[in-house]
C-alpha positions in Angstrom: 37.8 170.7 171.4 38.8 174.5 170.6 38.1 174.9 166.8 40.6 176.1 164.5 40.1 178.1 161.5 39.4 176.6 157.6 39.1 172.9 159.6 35.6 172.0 159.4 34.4 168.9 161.7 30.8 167.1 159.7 29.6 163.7 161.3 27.9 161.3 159.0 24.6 161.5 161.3 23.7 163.9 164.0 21.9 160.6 166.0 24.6 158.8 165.3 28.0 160.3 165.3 28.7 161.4 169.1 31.1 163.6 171.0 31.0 163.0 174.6 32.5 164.2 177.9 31.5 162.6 180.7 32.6 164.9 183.7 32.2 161.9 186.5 34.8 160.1 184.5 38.4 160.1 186.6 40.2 159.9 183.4 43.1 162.1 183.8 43.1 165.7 181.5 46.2 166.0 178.6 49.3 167.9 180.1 47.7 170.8 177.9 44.8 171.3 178.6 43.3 174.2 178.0 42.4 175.6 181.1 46.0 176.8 182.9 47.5 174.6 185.8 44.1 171.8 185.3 46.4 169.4 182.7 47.3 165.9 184.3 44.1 166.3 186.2 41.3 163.8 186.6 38.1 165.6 185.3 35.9 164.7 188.1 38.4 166.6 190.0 37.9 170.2 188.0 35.5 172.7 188.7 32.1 172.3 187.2 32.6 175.1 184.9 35.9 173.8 183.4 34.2 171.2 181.8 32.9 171.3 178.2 32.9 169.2 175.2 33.7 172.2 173.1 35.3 175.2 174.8 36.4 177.9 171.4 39.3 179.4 170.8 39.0 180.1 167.1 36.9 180.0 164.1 34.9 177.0 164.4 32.2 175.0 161.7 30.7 172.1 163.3 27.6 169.8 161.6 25.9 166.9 161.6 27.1 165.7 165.3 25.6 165.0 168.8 27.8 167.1 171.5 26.6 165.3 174.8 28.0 166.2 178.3 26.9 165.1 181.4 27.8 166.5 184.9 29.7 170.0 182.7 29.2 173.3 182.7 28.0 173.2 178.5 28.1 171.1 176.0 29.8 174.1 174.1 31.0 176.9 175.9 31.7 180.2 173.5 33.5 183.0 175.4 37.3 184.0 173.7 37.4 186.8 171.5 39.7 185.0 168.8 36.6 183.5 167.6 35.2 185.4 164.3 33.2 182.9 162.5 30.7 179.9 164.6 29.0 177.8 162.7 27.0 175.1 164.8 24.9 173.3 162.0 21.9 170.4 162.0 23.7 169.5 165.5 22.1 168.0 169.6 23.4 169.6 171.8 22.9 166.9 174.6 23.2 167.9 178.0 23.1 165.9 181.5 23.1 167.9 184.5 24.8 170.8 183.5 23.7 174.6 183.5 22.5 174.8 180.3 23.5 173.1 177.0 25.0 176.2 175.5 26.9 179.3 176.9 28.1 182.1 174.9 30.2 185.2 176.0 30.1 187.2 172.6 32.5 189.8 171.8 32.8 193.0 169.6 32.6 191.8 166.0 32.0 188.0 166.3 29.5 186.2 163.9 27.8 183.2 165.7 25.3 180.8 164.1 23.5 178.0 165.7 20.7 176.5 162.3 18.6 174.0 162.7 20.0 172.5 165.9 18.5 170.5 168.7 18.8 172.1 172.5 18.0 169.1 175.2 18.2 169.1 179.2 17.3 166.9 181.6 16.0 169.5 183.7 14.1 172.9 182.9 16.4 175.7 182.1 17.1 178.2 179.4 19.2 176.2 175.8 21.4 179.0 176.3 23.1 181.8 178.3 24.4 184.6 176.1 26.1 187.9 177.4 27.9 190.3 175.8 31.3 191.8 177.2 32.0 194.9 179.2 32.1 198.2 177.5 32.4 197.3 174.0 31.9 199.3 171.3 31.8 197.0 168.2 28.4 195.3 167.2 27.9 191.4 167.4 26.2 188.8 165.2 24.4 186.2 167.1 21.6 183.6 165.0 19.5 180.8 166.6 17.5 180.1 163.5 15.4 176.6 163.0 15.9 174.8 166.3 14.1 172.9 168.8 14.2 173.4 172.4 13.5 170.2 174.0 12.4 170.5 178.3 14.4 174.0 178.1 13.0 177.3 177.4 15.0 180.0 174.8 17.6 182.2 175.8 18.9 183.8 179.4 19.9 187.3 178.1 22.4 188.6 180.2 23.7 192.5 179.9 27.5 193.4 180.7 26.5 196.9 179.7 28.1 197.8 176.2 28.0 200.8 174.0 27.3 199.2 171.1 23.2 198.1 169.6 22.7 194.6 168.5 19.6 192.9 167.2 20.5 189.3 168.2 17.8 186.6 166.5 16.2 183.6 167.5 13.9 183.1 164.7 11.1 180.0 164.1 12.3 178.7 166.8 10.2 176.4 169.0 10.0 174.9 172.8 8.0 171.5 173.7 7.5 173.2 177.1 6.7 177.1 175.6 9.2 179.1 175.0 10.3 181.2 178.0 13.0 184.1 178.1 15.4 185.6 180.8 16.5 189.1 181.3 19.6 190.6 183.8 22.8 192.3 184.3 25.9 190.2 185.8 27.2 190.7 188.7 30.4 190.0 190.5 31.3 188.6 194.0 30.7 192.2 195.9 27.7 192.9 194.1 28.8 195.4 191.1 28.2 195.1 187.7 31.0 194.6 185.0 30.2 198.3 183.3 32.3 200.6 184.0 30.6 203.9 184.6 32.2 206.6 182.3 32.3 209.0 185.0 32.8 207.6 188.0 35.4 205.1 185.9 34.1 202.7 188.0 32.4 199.4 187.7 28.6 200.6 188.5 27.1 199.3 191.3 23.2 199.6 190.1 22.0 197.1 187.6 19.6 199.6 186.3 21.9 202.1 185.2 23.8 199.7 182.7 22.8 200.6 179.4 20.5 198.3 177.8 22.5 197.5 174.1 20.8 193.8 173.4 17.2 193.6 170.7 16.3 189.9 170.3 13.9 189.5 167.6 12.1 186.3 168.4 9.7 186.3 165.1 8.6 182.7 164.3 9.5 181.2 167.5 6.7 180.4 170.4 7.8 182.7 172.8 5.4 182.4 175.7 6.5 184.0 178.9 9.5 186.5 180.0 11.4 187.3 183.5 13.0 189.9 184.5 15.5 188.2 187.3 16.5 189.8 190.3 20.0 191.3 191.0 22.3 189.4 193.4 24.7 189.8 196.2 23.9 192.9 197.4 21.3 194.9 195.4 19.0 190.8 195.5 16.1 193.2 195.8 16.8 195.6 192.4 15.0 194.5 189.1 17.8 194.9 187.3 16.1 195.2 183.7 12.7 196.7 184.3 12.3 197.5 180.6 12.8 194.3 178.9 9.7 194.1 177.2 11.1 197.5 174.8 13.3 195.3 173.6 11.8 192.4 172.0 10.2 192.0 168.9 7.8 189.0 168.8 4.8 188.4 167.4 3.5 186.2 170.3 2.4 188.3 173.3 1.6 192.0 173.9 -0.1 192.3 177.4 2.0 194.3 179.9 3.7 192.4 183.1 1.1 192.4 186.0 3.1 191.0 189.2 6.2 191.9 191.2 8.8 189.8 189.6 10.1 187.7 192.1 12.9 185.5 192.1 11.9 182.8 189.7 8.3 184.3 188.7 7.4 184.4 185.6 6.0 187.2 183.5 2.8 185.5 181.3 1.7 187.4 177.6 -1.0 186.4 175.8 
């Protein structure tokens, strides 16, 4: 599903009413299919991460619905810049082996809601991945407001490095297994960052030295722990955002970070 602007999509139930892709299923994709050159495809036979349940290309207002996937990439995957408006309202997101229930690339000027929704994973990850884009100028809106995390911590917040500041929230908000947060930069296959240094016009090459533009305001949610991850490829050693802890604003921890944030540590507040 792609969304389409002033079309609205309300199940009676959100237990009861489900939309499911099953991406061990060999039925064969729709000559259009979204993804270029994949139609008339079986989907067991697409990469991982062309499988969704949702996958946006527009406006989109979505309630009362389970959105299961099993063996996908997310049960709803935000990242096109033709979306303005994302509503995602009293909704499971229901995922089954897959990287995280939900993935959002947000870009300059989009307003994305998530209220009073249900994250779920059958193993422990992050409910979602959000990262801004490269370079942009133009704030972003992005709400995670009433929801339950259930065996998945909060939010892997992932820098591109972008001029603009944003105050994203994830607010009363809670986790069955505490409430844990991620921290990085992304990286491409030779190791760079997608910022593109102003004066070198280049895409730098130390995570550090992409400008930090993301605030999350986690008031009201039981934020336990936080992680600065490490930088891949070929700076796996760099810390790429040393400062994280600047920008939060929580009401649920204030002790500063006491180990050397390895791969997978995690940083404890009390």
């Amino acid at each position: 599903m792609q969304g389409k602007k002033y079309v609205e999509i309300i199940g009676q139930d959100k237990e009861k009413t489900i939309i499911y892709c099953d991406g061990t299923s060999d039925n064969i994709t729709p000559a259009d299919y979204s993804y270029n050159g994949k139609g008339n495809t079986a989907i067991n036979e697409l990469e991982q991460s062309f499988r969704h349940v949702f996958y946006l290309k527009n406006d989109c207002i979505v309630k009362n619905l389970t959105i299961k996937a099993e063996d996908c990439k997310y049960c709803v995957h935000m990242d096109n810049k033709n979306c303005g408006y994302v509503l995602f309202e009293n909704c499971i997101f229901d995922s089954i082996n897959c990287n995280h229930p939900v993935g959002i690339g947000v870009f300059g000027g989009q307003n994305l809601n998530i209220l009073n929704c249900v994250f779920r994973s059958n193993f422990i990850t992050t409910g979602l991945i959000i990262h801004n884009w490269n370079n942009q100028t133009k704030s972003t809106s992005v709400r995670i407001i009433d929801s339950f995390f259930d065996n998945c911590g909060f939010i892997n917040v992932d820098e591109l490095g972008s001029d603009q500041t944003d105050v994203w929230q994830l607010l009363n908000c809670y986790s069955n297994i505490g409430g844990f947060l991620t921290f990085m930069v992304d990286n491409d296959g030779n190791g760079n960052t997608y910022y593109i240094n102003p004066t070198t016009q280049t895409k730098e090459t130390n995570p550090q030295n992409v400008p930090y533009s993301i605030k999350l305001n986690c008031l009201g949610s039981n934020v336990i722990s936080c992680r600065s991850a490490k930088f891949n490829y070929n700076n796996e050693d760099v810390i790429a955002r040393p400062n994280f802890a600047k920008y939060l604003i929580t009401d649920h921890y204030i002790k500063v970070p006491n180990n050397n944030y390895q791969i997978g540590s995690v940083v404890n507040y009390s």
